[in-house]
PDB file with SEQRES, HELIX, SHEET and CRYST1 records, atoms N, CA, C and O in Angstrom:
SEQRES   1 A   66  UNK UNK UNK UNK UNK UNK UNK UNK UNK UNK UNK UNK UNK          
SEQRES   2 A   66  UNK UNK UNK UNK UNK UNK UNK UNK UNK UNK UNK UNK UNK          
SEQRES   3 A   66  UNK UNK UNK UNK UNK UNK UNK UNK UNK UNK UNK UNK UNK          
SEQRES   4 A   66  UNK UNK UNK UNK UNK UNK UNK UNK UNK UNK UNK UNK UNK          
SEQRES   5 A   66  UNK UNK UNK UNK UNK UNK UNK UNK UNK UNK UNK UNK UNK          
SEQRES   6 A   66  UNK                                                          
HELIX    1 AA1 UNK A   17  UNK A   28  1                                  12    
HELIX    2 AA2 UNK A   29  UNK A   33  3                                   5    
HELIX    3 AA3 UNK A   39  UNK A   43  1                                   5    
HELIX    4 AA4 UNK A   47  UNK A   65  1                                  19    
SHEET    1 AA1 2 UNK A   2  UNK A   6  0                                        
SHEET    2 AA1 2 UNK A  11  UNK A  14 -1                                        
CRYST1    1.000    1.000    1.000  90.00  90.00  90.00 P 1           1          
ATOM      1  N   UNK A   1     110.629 113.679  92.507  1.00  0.00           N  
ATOM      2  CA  UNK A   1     110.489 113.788  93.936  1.00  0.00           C  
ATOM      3  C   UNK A   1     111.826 114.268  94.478  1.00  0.00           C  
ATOM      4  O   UNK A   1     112.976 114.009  94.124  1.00  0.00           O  
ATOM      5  N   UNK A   2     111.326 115.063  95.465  1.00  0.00           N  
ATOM      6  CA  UNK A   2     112.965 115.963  95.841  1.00  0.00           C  
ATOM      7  C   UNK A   2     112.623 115.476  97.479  1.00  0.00           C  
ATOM      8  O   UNK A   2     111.490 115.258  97.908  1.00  0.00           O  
ATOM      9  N   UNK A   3     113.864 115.369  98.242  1.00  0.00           N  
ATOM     10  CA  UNK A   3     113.769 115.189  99.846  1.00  0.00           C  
ATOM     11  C   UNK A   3     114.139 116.252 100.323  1.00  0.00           C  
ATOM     12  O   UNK A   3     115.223 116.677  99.926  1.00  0.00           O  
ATOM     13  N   UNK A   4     113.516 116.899 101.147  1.00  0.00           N  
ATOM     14  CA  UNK A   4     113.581 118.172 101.788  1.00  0.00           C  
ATOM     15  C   UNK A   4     114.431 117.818 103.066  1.00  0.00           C  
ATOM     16  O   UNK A   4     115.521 118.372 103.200  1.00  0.00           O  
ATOM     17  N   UNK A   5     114.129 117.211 103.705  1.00  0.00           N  
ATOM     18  CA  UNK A   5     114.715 117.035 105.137  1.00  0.00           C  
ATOM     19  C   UNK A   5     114.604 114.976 105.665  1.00  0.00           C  
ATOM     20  O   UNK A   5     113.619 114.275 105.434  1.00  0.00           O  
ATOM     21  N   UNK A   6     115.071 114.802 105.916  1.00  0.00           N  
ATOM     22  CA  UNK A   6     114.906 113.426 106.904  1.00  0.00           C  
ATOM     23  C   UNK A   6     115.090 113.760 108.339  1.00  0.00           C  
ATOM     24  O   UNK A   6     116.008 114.482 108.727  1.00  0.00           O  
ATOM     25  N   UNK A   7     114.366 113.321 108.979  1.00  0.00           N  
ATOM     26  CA  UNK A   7     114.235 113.647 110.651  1.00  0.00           C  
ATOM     27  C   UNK A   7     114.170 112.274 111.587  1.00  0.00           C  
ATOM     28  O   UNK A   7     113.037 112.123 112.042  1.00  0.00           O  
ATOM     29  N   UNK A   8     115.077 111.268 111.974  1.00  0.00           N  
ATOM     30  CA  UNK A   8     114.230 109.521 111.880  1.00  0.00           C  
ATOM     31  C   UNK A   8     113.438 108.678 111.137  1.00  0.00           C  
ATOM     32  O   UNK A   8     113.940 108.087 110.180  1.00  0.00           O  
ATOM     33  N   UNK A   9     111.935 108.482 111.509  1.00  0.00           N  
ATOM     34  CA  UNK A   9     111.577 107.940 110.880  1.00  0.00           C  
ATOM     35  C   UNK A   9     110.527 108.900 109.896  1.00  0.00           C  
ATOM     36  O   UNK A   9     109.480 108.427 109.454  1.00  0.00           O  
ATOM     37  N   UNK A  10     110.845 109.932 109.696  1.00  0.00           N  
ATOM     38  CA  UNK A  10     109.837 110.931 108.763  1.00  0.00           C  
ATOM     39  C   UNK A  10     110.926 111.927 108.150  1.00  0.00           C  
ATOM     40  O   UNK A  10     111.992 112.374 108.573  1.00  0.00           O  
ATOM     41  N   UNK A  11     110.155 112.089 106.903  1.00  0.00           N  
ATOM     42  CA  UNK A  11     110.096 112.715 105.780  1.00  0.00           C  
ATOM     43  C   UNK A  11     109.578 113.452 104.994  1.00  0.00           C  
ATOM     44  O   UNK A  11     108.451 113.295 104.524  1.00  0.00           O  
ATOM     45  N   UNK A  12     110.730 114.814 104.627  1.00  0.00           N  
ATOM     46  CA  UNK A  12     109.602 115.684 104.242  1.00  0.00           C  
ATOM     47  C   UNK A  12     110.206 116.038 102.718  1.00  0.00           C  
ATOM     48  O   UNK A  12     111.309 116.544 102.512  1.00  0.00           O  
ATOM     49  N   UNK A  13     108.985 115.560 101.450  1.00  0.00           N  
ATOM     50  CA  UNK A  13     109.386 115.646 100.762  1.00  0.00           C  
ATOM     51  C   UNK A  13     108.945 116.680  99.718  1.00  0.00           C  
ATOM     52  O   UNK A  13     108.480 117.635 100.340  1.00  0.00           O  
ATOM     53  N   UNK A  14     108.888 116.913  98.297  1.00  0.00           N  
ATOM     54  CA  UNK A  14     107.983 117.474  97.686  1.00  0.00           C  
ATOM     55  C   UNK A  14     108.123 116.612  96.128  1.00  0.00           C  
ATOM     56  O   UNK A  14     109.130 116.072  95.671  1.00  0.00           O  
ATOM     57  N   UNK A  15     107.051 116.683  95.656  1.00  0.00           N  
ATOM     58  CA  UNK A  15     105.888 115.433  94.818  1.00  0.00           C  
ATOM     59  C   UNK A  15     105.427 116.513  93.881  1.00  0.00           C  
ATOM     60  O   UNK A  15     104.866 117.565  94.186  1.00  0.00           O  
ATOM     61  N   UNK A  16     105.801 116.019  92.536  1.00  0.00           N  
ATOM     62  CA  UNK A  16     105.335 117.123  91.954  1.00  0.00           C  
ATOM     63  C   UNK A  16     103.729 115.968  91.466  1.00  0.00           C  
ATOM     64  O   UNK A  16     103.587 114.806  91.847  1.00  0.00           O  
ATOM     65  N   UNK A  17     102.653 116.815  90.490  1.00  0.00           N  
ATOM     66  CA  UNK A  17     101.583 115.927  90.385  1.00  0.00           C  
ATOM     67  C   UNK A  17     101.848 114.988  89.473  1.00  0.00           C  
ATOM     68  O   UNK A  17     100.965 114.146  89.640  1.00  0.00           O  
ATOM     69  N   UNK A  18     102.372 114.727  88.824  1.00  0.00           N  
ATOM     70  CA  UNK A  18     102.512 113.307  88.054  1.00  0.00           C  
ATOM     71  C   UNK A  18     102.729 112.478  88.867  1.00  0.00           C  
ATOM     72  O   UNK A  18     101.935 111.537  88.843  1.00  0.00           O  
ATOM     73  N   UNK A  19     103.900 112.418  89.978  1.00  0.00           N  
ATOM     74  CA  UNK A  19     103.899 111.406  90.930  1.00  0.00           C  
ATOM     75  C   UNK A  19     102.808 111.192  92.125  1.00  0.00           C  
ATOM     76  O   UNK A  19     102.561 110.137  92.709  1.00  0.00           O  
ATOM     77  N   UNK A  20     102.257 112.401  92.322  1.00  0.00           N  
ATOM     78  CA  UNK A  20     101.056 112.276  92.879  1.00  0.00           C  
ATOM     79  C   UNK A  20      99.688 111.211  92.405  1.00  0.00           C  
ATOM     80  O   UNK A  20      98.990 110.657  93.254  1.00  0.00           O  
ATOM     81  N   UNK A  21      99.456 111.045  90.817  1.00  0.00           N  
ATOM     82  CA  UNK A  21      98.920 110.980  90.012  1.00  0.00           C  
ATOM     83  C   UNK A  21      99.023 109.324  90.200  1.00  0.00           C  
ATOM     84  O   UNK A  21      98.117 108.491  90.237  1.00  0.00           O  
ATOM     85  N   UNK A  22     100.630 109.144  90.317  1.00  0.00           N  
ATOM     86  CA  UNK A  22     100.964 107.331  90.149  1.00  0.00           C  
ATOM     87  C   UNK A  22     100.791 107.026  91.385  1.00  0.00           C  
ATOM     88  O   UNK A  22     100.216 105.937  91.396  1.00  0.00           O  
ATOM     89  N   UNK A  23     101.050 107.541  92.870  1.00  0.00           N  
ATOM     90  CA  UNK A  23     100.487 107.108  93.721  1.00  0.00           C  
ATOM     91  C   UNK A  23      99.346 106.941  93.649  1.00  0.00           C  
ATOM     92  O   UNK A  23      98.896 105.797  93.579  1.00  0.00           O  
ATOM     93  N   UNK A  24      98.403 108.232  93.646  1.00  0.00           N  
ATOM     94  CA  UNK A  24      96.967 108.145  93.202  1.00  0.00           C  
ATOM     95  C   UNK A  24      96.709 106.714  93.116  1.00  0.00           C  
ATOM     96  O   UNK A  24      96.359 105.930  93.999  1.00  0.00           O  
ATOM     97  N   UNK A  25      97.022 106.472  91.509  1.00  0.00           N  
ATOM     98  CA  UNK A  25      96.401 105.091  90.814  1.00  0.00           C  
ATOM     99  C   UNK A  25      96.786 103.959  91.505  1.00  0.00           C  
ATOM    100  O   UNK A  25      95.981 103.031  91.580  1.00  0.00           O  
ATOM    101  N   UNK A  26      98.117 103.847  92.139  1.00  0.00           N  
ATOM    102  CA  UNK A  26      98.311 102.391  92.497  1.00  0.00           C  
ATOM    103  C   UNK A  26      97.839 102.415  93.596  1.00  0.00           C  
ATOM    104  O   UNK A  26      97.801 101.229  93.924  1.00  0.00           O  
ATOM    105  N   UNK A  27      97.197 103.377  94.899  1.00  0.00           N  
ATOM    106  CA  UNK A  27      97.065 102.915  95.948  1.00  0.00           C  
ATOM    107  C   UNK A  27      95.034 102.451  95.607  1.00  0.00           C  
ATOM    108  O   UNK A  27      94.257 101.694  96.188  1.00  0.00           O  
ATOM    109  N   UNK A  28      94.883 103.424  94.340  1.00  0.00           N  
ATOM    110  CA  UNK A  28      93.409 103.307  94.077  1.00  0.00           C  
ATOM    111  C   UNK A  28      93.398 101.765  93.610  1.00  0.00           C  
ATOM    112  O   UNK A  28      92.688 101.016  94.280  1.00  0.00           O  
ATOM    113  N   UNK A  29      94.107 101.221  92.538  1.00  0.00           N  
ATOM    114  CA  UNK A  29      94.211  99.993  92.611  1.00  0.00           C  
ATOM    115  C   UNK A  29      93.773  98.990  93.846  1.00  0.00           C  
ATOM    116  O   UNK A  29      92.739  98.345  94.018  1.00  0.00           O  
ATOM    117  N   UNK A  30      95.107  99.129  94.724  1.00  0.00           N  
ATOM    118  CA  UNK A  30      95.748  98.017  96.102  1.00  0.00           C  
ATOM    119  C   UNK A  30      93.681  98.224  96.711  1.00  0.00           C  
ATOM    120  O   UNK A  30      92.710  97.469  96.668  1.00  0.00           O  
ATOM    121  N   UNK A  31      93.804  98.986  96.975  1.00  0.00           N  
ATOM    122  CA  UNK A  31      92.520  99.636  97.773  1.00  0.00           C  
ATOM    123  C   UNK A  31      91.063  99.028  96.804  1.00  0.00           C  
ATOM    124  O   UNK A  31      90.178  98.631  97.562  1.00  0.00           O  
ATOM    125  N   UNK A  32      90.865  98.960  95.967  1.00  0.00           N  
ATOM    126  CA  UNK A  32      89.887  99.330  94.966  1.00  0.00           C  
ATOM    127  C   UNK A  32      89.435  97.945  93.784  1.00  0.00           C  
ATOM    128  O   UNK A  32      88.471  97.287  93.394  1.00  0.00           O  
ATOM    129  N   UNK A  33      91.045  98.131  93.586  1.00  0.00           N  
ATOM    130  CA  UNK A  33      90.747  96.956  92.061  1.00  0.00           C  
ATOM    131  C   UNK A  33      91.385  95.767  92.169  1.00  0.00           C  
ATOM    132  O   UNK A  33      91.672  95.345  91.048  1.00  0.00           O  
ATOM    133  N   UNK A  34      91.719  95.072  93.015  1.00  0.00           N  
ATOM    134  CA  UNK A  34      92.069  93.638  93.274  1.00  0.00           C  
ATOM    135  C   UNK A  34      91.903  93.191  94.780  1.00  0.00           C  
ATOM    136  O   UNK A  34      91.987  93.946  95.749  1.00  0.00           O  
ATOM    137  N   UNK A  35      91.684  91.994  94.806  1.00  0.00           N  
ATOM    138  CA  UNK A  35      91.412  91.324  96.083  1.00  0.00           C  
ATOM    139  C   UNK A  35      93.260  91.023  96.759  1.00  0.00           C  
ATOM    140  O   UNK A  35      94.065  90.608  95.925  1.00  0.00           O  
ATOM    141  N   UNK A  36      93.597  91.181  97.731  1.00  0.00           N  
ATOM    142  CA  UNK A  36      94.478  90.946  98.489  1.00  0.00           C  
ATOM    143  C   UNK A  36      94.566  90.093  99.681  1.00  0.00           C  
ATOM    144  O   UNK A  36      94.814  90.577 100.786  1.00  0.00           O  
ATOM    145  N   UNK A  37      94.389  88.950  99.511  1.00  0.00           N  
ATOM    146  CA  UNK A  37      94.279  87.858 100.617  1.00  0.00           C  
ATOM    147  C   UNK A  37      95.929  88.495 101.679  1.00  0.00           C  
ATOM    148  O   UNK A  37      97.051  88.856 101.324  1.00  0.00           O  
ATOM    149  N   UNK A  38      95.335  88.371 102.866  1.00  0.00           N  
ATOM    150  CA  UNK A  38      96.529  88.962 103.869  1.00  0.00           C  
ATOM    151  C   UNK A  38      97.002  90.022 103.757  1.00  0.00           C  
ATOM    152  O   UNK A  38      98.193  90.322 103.833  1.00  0.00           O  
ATOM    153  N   UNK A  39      95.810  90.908 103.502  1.00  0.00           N  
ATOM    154  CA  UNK A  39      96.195  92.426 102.703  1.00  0.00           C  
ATOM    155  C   UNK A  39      97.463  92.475 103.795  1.00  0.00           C  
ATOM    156  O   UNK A  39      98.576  92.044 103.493  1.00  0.00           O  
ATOM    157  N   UNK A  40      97.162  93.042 105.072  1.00  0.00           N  
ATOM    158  CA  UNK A  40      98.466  93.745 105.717  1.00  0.00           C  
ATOM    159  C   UNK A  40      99.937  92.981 105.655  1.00  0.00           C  
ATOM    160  O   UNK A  40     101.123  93.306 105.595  1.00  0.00           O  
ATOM    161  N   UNK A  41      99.129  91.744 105.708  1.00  0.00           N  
ATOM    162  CA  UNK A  41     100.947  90.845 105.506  1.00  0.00           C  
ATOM    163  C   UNK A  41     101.547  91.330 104.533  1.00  0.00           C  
ATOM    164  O   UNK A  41     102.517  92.048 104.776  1.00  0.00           O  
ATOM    165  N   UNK A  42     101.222  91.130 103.379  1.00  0.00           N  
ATOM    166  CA  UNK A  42     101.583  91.340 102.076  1.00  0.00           C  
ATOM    167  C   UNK A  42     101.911  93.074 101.999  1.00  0.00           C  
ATOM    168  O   UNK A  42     103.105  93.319 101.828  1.00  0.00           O  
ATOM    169  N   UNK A  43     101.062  94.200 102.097  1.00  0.00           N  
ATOM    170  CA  UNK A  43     101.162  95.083 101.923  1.00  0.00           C  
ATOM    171  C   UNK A  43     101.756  95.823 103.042  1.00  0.00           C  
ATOM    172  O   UNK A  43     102.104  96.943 102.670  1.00  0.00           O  
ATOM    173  N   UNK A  44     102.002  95.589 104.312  1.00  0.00           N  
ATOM    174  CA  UNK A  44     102.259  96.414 104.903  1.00  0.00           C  
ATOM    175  C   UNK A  44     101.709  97.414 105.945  1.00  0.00           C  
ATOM    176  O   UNK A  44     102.387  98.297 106.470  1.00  0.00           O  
ATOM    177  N   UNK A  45     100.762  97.240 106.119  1.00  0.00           N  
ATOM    178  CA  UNK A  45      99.604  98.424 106.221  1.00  0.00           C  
ATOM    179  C   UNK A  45      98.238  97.886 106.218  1.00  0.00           C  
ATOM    180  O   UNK A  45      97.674  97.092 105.465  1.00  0.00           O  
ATOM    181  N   UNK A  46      97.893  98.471 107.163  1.00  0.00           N  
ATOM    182  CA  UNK A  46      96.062  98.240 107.114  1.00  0.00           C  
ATOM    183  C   UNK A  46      95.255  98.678 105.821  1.00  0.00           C  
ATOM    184  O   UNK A  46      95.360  99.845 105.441  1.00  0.00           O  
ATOM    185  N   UNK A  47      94.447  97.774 105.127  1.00  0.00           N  
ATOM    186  CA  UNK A  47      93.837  98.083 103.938  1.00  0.00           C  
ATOM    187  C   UNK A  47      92.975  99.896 104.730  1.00  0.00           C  
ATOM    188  O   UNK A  47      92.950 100.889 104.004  1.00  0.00           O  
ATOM    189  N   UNK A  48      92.372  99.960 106.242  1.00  0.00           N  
ATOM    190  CA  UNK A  48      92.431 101.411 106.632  1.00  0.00           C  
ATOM    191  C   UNK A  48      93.057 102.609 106.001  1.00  0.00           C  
ATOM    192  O   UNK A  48      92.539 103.385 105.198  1.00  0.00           O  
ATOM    193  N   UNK A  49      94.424 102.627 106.569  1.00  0.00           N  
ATOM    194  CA  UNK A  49      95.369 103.333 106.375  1.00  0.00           C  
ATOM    195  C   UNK A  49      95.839 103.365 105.477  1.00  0.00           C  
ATOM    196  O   UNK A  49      96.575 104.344 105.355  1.00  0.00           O  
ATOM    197  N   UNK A  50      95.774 102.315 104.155  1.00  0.00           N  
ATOM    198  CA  UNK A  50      95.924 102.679 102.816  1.00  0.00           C  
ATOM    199  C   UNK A  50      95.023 103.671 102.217  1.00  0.00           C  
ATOM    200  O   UNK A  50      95.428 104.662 101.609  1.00  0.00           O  
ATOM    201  N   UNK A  51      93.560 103.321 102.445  1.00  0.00           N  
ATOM    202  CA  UNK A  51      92.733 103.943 102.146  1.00  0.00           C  
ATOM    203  C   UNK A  51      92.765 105.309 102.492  1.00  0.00           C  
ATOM    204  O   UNK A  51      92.755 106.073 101.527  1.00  0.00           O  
ATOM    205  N   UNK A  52      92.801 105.845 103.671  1.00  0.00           N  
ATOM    206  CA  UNK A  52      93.050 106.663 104.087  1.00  0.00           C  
ATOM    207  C   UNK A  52      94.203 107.783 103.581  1.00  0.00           C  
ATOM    208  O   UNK A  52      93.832 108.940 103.777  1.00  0.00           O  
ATOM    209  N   UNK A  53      95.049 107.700 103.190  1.00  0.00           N  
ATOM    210  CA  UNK A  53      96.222 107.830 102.451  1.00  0.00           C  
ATOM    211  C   UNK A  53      95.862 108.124 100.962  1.00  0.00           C  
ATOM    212  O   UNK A  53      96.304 109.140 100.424  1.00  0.00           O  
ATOM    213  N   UNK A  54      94.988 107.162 100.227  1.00  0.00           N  
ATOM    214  CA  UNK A  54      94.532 107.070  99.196  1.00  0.00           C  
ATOM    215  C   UNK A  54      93.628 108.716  98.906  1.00  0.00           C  
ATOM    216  O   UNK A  54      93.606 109.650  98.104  1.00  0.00           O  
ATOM    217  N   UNK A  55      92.981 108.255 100.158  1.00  0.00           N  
ATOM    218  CA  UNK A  55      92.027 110.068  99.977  1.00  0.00           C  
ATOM    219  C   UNK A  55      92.441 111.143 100.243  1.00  0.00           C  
ATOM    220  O   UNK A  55      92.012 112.151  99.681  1.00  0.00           O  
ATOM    221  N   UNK A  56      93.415 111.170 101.209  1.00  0.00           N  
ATOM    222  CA  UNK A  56      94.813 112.258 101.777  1.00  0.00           C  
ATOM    223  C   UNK A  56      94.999 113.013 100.096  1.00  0.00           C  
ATOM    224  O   UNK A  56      94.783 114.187  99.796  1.00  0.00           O  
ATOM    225  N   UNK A  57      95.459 111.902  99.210  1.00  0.00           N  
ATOM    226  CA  UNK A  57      96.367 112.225  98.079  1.00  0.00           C  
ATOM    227  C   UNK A  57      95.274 112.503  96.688  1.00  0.00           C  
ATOM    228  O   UNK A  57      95.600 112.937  95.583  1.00  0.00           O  
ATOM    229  N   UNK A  58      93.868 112.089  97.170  1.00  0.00           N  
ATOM    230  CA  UNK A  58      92.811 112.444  96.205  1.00  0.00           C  
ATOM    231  C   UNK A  58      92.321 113.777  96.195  1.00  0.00           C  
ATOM    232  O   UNK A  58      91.802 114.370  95.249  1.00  0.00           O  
ATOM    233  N   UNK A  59      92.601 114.304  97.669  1.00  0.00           N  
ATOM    234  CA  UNK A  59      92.153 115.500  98.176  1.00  0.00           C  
ATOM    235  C   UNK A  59      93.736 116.859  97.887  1.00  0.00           C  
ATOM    236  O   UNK A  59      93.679 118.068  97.662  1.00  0.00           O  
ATOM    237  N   UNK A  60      94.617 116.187  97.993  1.00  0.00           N  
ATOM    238  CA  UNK A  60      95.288 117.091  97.351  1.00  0.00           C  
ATOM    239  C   UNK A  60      95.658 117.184  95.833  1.00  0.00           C  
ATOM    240  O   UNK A  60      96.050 118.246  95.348  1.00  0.00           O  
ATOM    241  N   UNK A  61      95.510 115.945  95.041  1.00  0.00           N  
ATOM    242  CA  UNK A  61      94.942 116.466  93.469  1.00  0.00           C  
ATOM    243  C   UNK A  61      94.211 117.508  93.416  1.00  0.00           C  
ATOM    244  O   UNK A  61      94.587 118.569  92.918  1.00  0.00           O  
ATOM    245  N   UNK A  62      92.945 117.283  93.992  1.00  0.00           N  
ATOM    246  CA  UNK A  62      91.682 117.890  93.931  1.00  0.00           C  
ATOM    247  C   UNK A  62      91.993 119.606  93.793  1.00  0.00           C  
ATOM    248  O   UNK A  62      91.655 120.523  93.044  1.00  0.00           O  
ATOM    249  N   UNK A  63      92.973 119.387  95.176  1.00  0.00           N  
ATOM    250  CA  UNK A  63      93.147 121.263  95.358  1.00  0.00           C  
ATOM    251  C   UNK A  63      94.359 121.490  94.206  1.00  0.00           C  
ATOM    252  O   UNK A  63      94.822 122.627  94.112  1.00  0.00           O  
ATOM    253  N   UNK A  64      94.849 120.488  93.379  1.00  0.00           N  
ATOM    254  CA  UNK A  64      96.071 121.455  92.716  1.00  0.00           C  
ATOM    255  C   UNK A  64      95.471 121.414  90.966  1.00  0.00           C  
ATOM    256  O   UNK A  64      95.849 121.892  89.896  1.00  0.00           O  
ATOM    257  N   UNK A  65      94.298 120.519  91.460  1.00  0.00           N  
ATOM    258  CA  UNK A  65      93.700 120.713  90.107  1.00  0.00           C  
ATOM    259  C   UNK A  65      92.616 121.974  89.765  1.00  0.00           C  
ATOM    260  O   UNK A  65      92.105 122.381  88.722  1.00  0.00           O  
ATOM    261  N   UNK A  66      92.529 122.398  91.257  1.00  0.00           N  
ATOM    262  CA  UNK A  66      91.271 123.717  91.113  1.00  0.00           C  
ATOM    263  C   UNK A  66      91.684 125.059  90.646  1.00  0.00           C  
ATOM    264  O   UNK A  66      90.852 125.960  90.542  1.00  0.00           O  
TER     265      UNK A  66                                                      
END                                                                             
């Protein structure tokens, strides 16, 4: 992972697909394959917006795998 720019609170980076790949899996996990009592406490984030995120990054596999 390389950082292109920092601007406050955003970031622009570039991800090559292997790291794409490990996000992929762990957010498919958090999202998918275990129960999370107080998901947002614990995680940070609306089990939503994980999800959401989750498919963001499924959908760009998708296109770098075509």
């Amino acid at each position: 992972m390389d950082v292109i720019s920092l601007a406050g609170k955003q970031a622009q980076l570039t991800i090559d697909e292997n790291e794409l790949l490990i996000l992929n899996s762990v957010l498919n996990e958090i999202c998918n394959g275990i129960s999370v009592p107080e998901f947002e406490t614990r995680i940070g984030a609306s089990k939503e917006d994980v999800c959401a995120l989750l498919n963001d990054i499924g959908q760009i596999l998708a296109n770098m795998m075509a």
